[in-house]
N, C-alpha and C positions, 0 to 999 in steps of 0.2 A: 504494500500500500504506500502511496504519497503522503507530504506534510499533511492535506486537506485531506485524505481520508481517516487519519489520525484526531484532527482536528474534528473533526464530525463525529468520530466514533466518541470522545471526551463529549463532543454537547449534547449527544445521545443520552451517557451516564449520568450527566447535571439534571438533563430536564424530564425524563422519560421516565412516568409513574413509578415502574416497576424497581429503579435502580433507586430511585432518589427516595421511597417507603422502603426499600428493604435497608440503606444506610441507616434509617429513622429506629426503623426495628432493630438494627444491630446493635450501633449506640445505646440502645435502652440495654440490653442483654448485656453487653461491656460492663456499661456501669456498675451494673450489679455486683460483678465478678472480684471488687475488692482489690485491682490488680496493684503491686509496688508502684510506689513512685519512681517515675522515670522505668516503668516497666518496656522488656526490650521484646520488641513485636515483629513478627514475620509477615505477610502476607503474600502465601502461594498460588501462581498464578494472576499477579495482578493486574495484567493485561498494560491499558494504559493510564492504570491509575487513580481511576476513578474511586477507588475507597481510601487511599490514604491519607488523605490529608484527614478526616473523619476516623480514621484510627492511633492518628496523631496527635489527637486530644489526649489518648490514654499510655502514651509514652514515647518513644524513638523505635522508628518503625523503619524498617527494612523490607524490600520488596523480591519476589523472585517470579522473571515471566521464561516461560521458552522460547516466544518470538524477539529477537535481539531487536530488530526496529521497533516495535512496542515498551520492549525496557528498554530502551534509548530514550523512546518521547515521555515513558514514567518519570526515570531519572530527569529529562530537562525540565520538567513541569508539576515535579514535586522538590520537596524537602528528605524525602527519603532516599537510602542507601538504594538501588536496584540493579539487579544483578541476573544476567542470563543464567539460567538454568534449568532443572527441573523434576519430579520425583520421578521412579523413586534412585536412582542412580546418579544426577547428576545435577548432586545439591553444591552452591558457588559460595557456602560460608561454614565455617568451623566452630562460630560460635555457636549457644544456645540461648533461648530464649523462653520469655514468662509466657508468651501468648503466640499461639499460630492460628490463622483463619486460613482457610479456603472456603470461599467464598464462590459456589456453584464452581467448582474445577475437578472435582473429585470422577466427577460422569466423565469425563475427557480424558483420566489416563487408561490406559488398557489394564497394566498390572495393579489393581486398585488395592489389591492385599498386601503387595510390596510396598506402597506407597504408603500404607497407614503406620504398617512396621517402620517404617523410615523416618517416621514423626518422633518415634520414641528419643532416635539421638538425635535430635534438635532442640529437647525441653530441658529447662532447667524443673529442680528435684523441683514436685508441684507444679508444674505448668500445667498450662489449659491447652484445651484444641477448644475452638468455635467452627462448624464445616456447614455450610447448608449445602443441601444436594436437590435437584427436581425428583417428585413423587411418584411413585406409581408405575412399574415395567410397562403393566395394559395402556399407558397415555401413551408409551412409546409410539413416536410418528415418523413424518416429514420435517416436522421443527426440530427433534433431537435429531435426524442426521444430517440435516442443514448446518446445525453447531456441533456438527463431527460428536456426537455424543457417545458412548458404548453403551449406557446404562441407564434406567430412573431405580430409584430405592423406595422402600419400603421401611416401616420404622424398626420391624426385627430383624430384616435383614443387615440393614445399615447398625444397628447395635450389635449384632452379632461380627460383625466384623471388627468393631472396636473392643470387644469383650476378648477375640482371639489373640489382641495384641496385648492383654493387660492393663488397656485403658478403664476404668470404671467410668458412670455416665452420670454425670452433672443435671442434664437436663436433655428433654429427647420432646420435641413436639412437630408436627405439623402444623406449616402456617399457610398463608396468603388462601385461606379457609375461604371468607368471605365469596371472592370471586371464581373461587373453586366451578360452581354450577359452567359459568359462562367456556370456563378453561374445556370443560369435557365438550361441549358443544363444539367448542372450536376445531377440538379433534376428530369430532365424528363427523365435521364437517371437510378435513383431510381426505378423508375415503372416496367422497364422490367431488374433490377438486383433484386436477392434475397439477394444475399449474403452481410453479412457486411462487414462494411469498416472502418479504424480504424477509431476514434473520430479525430483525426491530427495527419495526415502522414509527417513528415518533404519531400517534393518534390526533386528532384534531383534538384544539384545548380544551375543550369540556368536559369531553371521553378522558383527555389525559388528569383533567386536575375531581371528576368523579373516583375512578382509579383508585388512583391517590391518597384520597381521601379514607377511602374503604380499605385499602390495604394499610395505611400507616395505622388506622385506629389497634389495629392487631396488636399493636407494640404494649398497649396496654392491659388487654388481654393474656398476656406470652410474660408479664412481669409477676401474676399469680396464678396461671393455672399455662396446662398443656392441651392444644387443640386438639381434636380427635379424628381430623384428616383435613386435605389441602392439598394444592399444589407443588408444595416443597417440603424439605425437613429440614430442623433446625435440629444439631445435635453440640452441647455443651460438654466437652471432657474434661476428665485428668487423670496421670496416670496412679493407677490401683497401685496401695499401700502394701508393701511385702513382706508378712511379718516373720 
């Protein structure tokens, strides 16, 4: 891609419901998490950057993408460290850290069991993992192999993977609930279109800031209780105590 498709894929993440209530919703779930001061934060997969400045509130944040022109335009357009690489083989830092997101990347590697085990040496003792993943194998379409997907998850499936590494689970819910209904519609309406459809269409403002509206409220719902299904999963870790 060029400067200006870089630059478009960033106004994308700024303006576009989906990105800008899941930041809302994540921030809130941060919060919670009590993390050190000046806590040292990964984020895998960050494309071009669109969450860290927003995870930068919660300490010194460090990025890792596998497209090197995307962590190029990360690194000139943030404040964070970003560094080409990628799980689970070809991690570009030595340190560890309190806090790792991936943040919808998990579906896009292939060796996804390698890649969870590979989180282990990047925590420090007590870290968190935050991971959302898209829901549901049966949603599987044309939009997940449009974003090169392998997989959707299920909420035992997805714990169950983190259970085989020795992670214990913090927090495990389904969100973007609300709009759940409209998401299966969309899919079943995959079947009888052929045609593609962009990867994310910016919606007309109404549609974007209705959206919006209905997905951020979620955050406050996901601060006392756990949704009982959704579009996505939210899963909060850390690694289990060895006694």
């Amino acid at each position: 891609m060029d400067l200006y498709a870089y630059q478009d894929m960033r106004r994308l993440q700024e303006e576009h419901w989906w990105f800008k209530a899941r930041r809302e919703i994540l921030s809130e779930v941060l919060s919670g998490l009590r993390l050190p001061r000046d806590a040292d934060i990964l984020e895998i997969g960050c494309g071009t950057g669109g969450n860290l400045l927003m995870l930068s509130r919660f300490g010194n944040v460090c990025g890792m993408e596998m497209h090197e022109e995307s962590a190029g335009y990360a690194m000139k357009n943030s404040v964070a460290d970003v560094r080409t690489g990628s799980l689970p083989y070809q991690v570009p830092f030595s340190k560890k850290f309190d806090l790792i997101c991936l943040l919808d990347v998990l579906e896009h590697i292939e060796e996804d069991e390698s890649a969870v085990g590979a989180l282990k040496d990047l925590l420090k003792p007590g870290g968190r993992v935050v991971i959302t993943v898209p829901a549901y194998q049966w949603m599987f379409g044309r939009h997940d192999k449009m974003l090169h997907h392998f997989r959707r998850y299920s909420r035992k499936n997805l714990c169950a993977l983190f259970s085989l590494h020795n992670f214990c689970i913090a927090k495990e819910s389904y969100f973007n609930t609300f709009l759940f209904p409209a998401a299966v519609v969309s899919r079943m309406m995959e079947y009888w279109n052929d045609g593609d459809r962009p990867k994310y269409a910016q919606p007309t403002a109404w549609i974007n800031a209705l959206c919006y509206r209905m997905f951020r409220f979620e955050r406050l719902l996901l601060k006392e209780l756990n949704l009982p299904f959704g579009c996505s999963l939210l899963l909060v870790t850390k690694p289990a105590i060895v006694r």
